[in-house]
N, C-alpha and C positions, 0 to 999 in steps of 0.2 A: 528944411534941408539938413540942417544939424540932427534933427531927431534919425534921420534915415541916416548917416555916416556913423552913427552912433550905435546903433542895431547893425550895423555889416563889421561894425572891430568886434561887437561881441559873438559874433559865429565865429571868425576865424580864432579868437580865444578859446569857444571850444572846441574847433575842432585841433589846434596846438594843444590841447589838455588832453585828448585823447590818442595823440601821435605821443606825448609822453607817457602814457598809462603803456600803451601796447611797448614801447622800447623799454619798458621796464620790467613788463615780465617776462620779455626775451632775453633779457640779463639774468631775472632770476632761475629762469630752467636752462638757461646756458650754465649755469651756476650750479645746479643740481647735478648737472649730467657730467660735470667736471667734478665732483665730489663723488660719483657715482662709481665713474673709470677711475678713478685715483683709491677710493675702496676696494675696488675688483684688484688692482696691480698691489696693493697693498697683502693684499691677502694671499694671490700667486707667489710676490715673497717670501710671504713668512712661510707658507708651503714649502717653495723651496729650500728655505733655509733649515728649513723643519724636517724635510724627507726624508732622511735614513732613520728619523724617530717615528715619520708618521707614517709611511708607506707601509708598512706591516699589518697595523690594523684595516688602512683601507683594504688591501690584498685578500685581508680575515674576512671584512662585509661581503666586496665582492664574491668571493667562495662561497660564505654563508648565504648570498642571496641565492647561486645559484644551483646551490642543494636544495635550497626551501625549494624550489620551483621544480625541481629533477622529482622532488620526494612530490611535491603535489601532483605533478602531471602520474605519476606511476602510480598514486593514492583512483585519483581518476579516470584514468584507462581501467586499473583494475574492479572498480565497481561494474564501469560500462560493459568487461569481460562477462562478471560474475553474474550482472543483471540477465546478458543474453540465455548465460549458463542452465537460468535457473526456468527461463521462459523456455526455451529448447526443452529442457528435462520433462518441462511440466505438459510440454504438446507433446513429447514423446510417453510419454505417462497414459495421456488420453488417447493417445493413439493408439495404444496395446490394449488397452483396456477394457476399449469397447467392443461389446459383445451382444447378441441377439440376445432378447429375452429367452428365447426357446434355447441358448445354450445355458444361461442361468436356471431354468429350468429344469436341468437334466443334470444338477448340481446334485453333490451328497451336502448333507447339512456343514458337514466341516470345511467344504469347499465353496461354499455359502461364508463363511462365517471370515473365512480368509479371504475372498472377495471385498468384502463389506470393510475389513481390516483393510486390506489396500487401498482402497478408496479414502478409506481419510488419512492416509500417510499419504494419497497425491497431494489432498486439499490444504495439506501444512498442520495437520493432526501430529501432535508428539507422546512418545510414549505409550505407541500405542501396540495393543497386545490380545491372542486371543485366549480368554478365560472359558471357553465352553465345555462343556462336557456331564458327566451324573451330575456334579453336583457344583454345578457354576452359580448356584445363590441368582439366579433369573437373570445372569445376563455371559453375553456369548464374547462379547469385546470391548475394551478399555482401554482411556487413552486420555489425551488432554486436545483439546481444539486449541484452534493458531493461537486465540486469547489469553490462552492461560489455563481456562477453566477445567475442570475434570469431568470426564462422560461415562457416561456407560450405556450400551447399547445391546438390546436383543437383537436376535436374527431369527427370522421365520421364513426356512423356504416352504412354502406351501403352496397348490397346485391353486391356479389361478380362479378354479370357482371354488374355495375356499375361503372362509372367513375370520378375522382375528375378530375375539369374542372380546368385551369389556373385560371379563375374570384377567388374560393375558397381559393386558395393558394395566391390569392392580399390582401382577407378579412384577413387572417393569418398577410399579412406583414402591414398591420392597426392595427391589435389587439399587434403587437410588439410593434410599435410605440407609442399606447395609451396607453399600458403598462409599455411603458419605459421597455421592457423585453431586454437581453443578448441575449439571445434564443428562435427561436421560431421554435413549432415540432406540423407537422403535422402527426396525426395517421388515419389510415382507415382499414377496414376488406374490400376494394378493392383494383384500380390501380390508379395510375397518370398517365394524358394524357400525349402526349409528350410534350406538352409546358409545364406544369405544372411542371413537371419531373425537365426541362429545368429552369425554372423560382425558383425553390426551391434550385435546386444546385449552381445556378446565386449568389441567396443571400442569402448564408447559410443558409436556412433552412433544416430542418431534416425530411425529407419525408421518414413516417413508411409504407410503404403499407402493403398488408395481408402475403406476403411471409414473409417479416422482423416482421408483428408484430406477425407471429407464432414463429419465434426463440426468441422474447423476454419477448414469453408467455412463450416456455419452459426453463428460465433460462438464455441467454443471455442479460447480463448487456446493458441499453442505451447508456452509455458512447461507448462502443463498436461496435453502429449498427452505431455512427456518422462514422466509420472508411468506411464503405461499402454503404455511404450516394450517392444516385443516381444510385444504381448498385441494378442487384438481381432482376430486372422484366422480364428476360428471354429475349430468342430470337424469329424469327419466328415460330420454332419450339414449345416453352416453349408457347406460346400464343395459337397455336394451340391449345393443352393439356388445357390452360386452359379454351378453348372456349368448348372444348367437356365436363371437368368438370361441368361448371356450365352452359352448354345451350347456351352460346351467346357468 
């Protein structure tokens, strides 16, 4: 009987040790939160007492925040403006510019060569210019691609059962040379023979024949055609077609 009255004082001792744990730390965040408001109202004072010294500067952040935000939002809008601008420009670009082959065709060579020039002043080509004429050193127009680099490019309009000979694409890699050009891109409204073909792919050059320079009459960027550079003159088949096309 003693050992049982003996085990029931010591529950209620703990649980009196645990009603004094919790009142105690309801004292000390009562405590907290009284030193917390008394921080705050401290600090409203000396603000106020402060004010006709401190109100200037706040007035000054104020301002200054809400110029930063004026100058940011007009920094932003006007990209978003610019970006539309330039996308607009550049459908409208494509849009004029596409032409049938058969009117490329019926080009004089200078109006060839100024074609050729507008096309890569769509594609973000700078500095770009036409050098053709007697004595153009092998190439017809010059210019820099969006990267930086420096090009130089022939122009050959030639009647579509014609062909660019290897000799044409050697004068190309003279005209680099005397150039000092990065890049050198041959264009034609026909084919490259197979050595030709061979000899362009050999040493980076950009052989546009008619199939590729009609995709980048209708909108296909140059940067673009370098990816499928030596491909795209068909097979036995595709040459059939295009000997019944145009005769030969």
């Amino acid at each position: 009987m003693a050992a049982r009255s003996g085990g029931g004082g010591g529950g209620r001792g703990g649980r009196g040790g645990r009603g004094r744990g919790s009142a105690a730390r309801r004292r000390r965040e009562a405590a907290r939160r009284k030193a917390a408001v008394a921080g705050g109202a401290a600090v409203l004072l000396l603000l106020a007492a402060s004010w006709s010294a401190v109100w200037p500067y706040l007035l000054g952040t104020a301002i200054a925040a809400s110029l930063g935000g004026l100058v940011w939002w007009l920094w932003r809008t006007d990209r978003i403006v610019r970006g539309g601008d330039r996308e607009w420009r550049r459908a409208d670009a494509v849009a004029a510019g596409r032409r049938t082959l058969a009117e490329v065709d019926a080009m004089s060579g200078t109006e060839f060569e100024e074609l050729v020039a507008g096309l890569c002043r769509r594609d973000g080509c700078t500095e770009v210019r036409r050098v053709g004429g007697s004595h153009d050193n092998g190439a017809d127009v010059v210019g820099r691609l969006p990267d930086g680099r420096t090009m130089v490019v022939q122009c050959k309009r030639y009647a579509p059962t014609r062909t660019v000979a290897s000799r044409e694409m050697r004068d190309l890699m003279g005209a680099k040379v005397h150039f000092g050009a990065d890049v050198a891109v041959f264009v034609t409204t026909s084919r490259f023979s197979g050595p030709s073909q061979a000899l362009a792919v050999e040493h980076g050059i950009l052989a546009v024949h008619r199939d590729h320079l009609g995709l980048w009459n209708n909108g296909t960027s140059l940067p673009a055609l370098a990816g499928v550079n030596g491909a795209g003159q068909g097979d036995r088949e595709h040459r059939a077609r295009w000997r019944k096309t145009y005769g030969a």
